[in-house]
N, C-alpha and C positions, 0 to 999 in steps of 0.2 A: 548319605548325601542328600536326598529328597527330605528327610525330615529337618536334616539342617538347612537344609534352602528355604523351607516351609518356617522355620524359626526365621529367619533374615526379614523374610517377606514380612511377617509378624512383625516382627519388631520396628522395622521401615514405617511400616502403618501405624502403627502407633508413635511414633515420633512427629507424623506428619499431623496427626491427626492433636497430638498433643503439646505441638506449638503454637498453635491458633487459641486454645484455651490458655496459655501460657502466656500469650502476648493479651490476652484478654483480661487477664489477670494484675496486669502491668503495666496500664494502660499511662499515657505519656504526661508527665508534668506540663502544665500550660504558667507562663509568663507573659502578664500583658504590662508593658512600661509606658506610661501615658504621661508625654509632657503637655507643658501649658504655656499656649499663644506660640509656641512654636511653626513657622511659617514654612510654606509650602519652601522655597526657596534658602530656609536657614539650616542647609546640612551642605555639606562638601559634596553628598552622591547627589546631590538634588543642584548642584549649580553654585553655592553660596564661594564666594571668592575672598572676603573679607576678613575672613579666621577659617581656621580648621577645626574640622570633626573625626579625627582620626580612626578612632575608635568604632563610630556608627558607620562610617566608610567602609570599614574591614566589616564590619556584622553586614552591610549589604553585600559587600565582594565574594563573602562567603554565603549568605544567602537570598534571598527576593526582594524587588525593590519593586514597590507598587506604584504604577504612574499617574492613575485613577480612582482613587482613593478618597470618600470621602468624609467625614463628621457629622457627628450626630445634632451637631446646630452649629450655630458660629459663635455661641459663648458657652461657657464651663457649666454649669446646672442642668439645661437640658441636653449636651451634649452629652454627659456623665452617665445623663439616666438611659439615654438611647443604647449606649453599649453595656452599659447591665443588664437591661433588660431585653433587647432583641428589638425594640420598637421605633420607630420614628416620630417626628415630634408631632404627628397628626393623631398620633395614638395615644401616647405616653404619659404620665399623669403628669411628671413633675418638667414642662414642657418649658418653663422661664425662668429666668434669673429670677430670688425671691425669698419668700417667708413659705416656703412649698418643704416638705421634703417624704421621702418615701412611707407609703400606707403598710399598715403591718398586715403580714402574711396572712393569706393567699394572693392579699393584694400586692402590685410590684413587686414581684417574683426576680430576683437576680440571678443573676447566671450562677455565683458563688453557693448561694442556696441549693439551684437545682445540680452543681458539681459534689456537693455534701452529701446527696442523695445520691450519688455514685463513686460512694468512698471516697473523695476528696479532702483531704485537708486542705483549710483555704485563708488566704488572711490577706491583707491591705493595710499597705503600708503607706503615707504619705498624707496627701489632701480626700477625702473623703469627697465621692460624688454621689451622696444621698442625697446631702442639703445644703443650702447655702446657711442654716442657721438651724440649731435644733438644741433642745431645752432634755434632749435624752442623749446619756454619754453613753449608756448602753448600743443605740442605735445600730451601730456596723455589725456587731454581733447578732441584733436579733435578725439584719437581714442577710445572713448567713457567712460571715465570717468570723471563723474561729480566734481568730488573733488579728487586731486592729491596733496601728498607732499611730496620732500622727493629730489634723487638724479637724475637727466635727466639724466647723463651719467657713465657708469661702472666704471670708470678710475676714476672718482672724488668719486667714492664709497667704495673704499679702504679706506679710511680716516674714521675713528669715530669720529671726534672734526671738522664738517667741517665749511670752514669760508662761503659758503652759502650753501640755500637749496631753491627749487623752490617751492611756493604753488600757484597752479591755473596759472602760467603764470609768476608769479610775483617771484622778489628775495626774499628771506628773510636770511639778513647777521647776522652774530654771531664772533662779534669784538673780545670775548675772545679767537677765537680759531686757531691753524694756519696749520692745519690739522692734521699732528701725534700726534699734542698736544692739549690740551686746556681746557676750564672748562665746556661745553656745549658736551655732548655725544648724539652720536645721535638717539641711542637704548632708552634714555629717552622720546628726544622730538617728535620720533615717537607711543613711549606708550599712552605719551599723549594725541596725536590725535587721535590715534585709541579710546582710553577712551573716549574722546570728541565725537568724529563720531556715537560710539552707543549709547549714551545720546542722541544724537539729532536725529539719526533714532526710537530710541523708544519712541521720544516724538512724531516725525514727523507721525509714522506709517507707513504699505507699505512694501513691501520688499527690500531690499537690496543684492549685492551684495560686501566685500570688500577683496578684494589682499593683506593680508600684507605682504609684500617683504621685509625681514629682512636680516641684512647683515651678521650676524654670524652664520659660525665661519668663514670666510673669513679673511687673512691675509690684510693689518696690525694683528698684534696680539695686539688685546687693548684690554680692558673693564677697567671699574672703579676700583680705587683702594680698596673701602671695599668691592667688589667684589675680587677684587687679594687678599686679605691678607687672603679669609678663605684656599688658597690653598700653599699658600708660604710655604714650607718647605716640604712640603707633598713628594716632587718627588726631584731624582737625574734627576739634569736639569743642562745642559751647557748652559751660555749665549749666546745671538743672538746678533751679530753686525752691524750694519747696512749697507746693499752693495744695490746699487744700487739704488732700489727703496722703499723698505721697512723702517721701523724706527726700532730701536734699543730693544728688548726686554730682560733684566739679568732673565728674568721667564717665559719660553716659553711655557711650561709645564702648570703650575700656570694659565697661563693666557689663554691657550686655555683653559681650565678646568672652569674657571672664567666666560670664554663667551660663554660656553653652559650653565651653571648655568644661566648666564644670561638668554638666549633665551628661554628655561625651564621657568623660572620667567613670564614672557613676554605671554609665552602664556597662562601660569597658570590665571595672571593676565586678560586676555581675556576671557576665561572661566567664571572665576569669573563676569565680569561685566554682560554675557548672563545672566546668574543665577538672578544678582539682578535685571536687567529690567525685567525679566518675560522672555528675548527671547529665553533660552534654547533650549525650545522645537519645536521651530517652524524656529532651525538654526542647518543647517548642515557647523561643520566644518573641513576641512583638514589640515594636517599638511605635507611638503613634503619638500625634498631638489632639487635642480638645479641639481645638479649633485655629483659624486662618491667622495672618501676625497682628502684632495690636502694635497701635500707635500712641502711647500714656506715659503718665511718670516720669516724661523729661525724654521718653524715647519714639523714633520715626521708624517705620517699615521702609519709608524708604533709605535711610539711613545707609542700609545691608542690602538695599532690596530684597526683604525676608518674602518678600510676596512672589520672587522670582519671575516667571513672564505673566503673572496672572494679573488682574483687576481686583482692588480691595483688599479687605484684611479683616480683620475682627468687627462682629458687627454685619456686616455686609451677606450680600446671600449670592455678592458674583462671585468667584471661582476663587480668589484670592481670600476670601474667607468660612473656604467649608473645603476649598480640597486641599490636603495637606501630606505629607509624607507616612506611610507604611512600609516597614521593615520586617521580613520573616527569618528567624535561621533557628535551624534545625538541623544538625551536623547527620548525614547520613539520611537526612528526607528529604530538605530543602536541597536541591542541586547549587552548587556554588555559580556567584554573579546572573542570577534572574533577574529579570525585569516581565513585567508584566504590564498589559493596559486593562486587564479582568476587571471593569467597573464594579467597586466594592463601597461600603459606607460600615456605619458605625454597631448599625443596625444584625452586619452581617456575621456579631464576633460571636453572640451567644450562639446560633445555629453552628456555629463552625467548631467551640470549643464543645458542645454537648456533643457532637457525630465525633471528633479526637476521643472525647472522654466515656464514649457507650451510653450515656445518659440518654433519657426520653426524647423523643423530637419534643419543641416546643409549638405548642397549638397553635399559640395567636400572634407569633413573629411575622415579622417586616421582614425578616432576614433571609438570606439567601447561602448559605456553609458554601467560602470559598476552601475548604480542603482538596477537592481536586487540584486545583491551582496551587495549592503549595506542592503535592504531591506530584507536577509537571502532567497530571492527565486532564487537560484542557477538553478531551471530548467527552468527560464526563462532569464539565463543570455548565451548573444552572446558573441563569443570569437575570437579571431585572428586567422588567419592562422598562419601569420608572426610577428614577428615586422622589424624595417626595421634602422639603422642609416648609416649616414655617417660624415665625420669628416678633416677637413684639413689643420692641421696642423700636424707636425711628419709624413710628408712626405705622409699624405691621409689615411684613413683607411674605412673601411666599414665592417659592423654589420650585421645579422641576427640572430634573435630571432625564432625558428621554433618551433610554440606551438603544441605539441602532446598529445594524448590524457594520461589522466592520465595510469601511472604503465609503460609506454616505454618510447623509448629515449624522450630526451627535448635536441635538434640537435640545436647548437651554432656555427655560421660560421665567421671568422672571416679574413679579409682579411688587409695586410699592404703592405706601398708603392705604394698606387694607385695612385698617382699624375705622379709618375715616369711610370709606367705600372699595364694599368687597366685591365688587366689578371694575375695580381700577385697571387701566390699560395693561395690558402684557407687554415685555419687552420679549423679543426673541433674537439668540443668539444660536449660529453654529457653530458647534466649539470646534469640529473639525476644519475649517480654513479659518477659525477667529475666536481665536482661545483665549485672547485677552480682552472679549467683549465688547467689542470697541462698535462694531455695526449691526443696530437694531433692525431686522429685517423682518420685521412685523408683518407689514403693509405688503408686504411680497407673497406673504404665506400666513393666511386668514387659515387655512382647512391646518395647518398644524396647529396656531394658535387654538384655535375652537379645540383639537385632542390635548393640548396645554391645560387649558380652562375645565376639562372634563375631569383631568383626572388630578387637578387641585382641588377638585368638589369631592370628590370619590375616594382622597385620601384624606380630609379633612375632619374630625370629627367634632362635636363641641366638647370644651374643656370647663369642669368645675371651677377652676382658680382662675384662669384666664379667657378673654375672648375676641375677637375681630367685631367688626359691626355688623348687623344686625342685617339681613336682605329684606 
């Protein structure tokens, strides 16, 4: 009896002892889903009344819905590079929209890269956030994704019907299309391969991590047409004609409404394919925008009120163009219907996805690993002082985020015209009684302004490609 008790006990300990290395072993697929100009206020959990989001509704009902949430800038190029790489735009190399794109290894380290280094299979599917333009088709691969398809450069991403797409290096053209037009969408042939991709990681085994970088609701205003026809008539909409560089939309309304339906679709569809491989559970995935809503192409933020109660949109560095929705689920980690105020940015995915993944901490990160907070253990989640943007175009601007502790100010500093003069006024806002920005109370609170002014110096660094004016 004692020596079989003695075997029990044995055996107990090593089982305990043997699941820790087992789940170490198996460590959890990461999915980040990144749409584009997608606004704080354009999903159904976030407010939006104008169309449905079904889909993204149920992914927050069932997992975490982030309140305070922000982006890595308020346009696609530096926002792209903030959540690849951990850093903020005061850091970051490829900090502007531009002729920029990422420095080969060791420099601009990705997240992708440092997940490869802990067994990761990794790929990115969609609009590439290396570069706005780049003359190397290899590019996504050398900076650490094993499998890439989709647009190298932002300018050619405009286009839904494009007449090529890059996989792995290589062209792959599409004769029916001749970019505002054609018969080949490219919200399709990207589902596909996502579809494809986790077919072959759940045969493959192993964890993964995949990027999909989608382009809606980004103008052109396209989608499919039995897509447009369920919204056709729905909305008083004036036609869009085509100037400059946009194509011509008679349903502008219809059709932005069409191409969230869409992207809804899309991820719904994603969802769905975890479920029948089995990988649900052992995949965390995000759902986030680039930045705050854009107002181009024949289309209005206010339209939707994509901007929901904020100030701004695209462009902007008030609140309506850099905080925007975050989505977590995780079946069996993420508690179903979370909501959280965890002040978070773009900054904070690489730290988050390398502590998921057992990978190295990252040295020189901005970021802060909200995993406690997905996890529901808020007393063991680290938080920001600051957050920190800057921005340069409309004449230069510069952002802080000043996180206080809950029930006092949450101190908004917001500076314009730094290009011209980098001591331009501060505006100050408290987002806690005035979250739409609306009363600068500067003049009231000089000793916050001046910890405003300090720690825009303090996260500021000079940038090779770009610059503010000169002190």
């Amino acid at each position: 009896m004692r020596v079989a008790a003695l075997f029990v006990a044995a055996v107990l300990v090593l089982a305990v002892s043997v699941a820790p290395a087992a789940a170490a072993m198996n460590p959890p697929n990461i999915i980040f889903i990144l749409s584009d100009d997608v606004g704080y206020g354009d999903l159904g959990c976030y407010g939006q009344e104008n169309f449905t989001t079904p889909r993204l509704d149920r992914m927050a009902a069932e997992g975490m819905r982030f309140t305070q949430h922000y982006t890595g800038s308020t346009v696609c190029a530096p926002s792209r590079a903030c959540l690849l790489t951990g850093q903020h735009t005061g850091h970051v190399y490829q900090r502007a929209n531009g002729p920029h794109q990422f420095r080969a290894n060791p420099q601009d380290l990705t997240i992708a890269t440092r997940l490869q280094g802990a067994g990761y299979h990794t790929a990115m599917i969609g609009k590439s956030g290396l570069s706005c333009e780049t003359s190397e088709p290899g590019l996504p691969n050398a900076k650490g994704f094993h499998h890439f398809f989709g647009y190298l450069g932002h300018r050619d991403a405009h286009r839904y019907y494009p007449t090529h797409l890059w996989q792995n290096g290589q062209r792959v053209d599409y004769a029916g299309n001749q970019g505002k037009e054609g018969v080949t969408y490219s919200g399709e042939v990207f589902l596909a391969d996502t579809l494809r991709y986790l077919d072959e990681r759940a045969e493959a085994g192993g964890p993964f991590f995949l990027h999909l970088s989608l382009q809606q609701s980004h103008a052109d205003l396209q989608a499919p047409d039995k897509w447009r026809r369920k919204f056709i008539g729905k909305y008083e909409e004036p036609p869009f004609r085509e100037q400059k560089f946009y194509r011509s939309e008679a349903h502008p309304k219809a059709t932005y409404a069409a191409m969230m339906a869409y992207l809804d679709h899309t991820v719904g569809k994603v969802l769905d394919k975890l479920a029948e491989r089995g990988l649900a559970e052992n995949t965390l995935v995000l759902f986030a925008s680039d930045n705050g809503a854009m107002s181009e192409g024949g289309w209005s933020r206010q339209y939707f009120n994509s901007s929901g109660p904020l100030t701004g949109g695209k462009r902007d560095l008030y609140e309506g163009g850099i905080r925007t929705p975050l989505i977590a689920w995780w079946p069996g980690k993420v508690q179903p219907g979370g909501v959280t105020d965890h002040v978070s940015a773009f900054w904070d995915f690489a730290p988050t996805a390398c502590e998921i993944a057992g990978a190295s901490p990252i040295d020189n990160t901005d970021g802060v690993s909200y995993l406690p907070t997905l996890l529901g253990k808020p007393g063991e989640q680290k938080t920001h002082n600051y957050l920190y943007w800057e921005f340069y175009e409309q004449g230069g601007k510069q952002a802080v985020r000043v996180v206080g502790p809950p029930g006092g100010p949450q101190w908004k500093g917001v500076r314009l015209g730094v290009r011209k003069d980098r001591d331009a006024p501060i505006e100050l806002y408290d987002l806690a009684n005035d979250l739409a920005e609306q009363n600068n109370v500067a003049v009231d609170h000089p000793e916050v302004v001046a910890k405003v002014e300090a720690m825009m110096d303090e996260a500021h660094t000079p940038s090779p490609v770009v610059s503010f004016s000169k002190r």
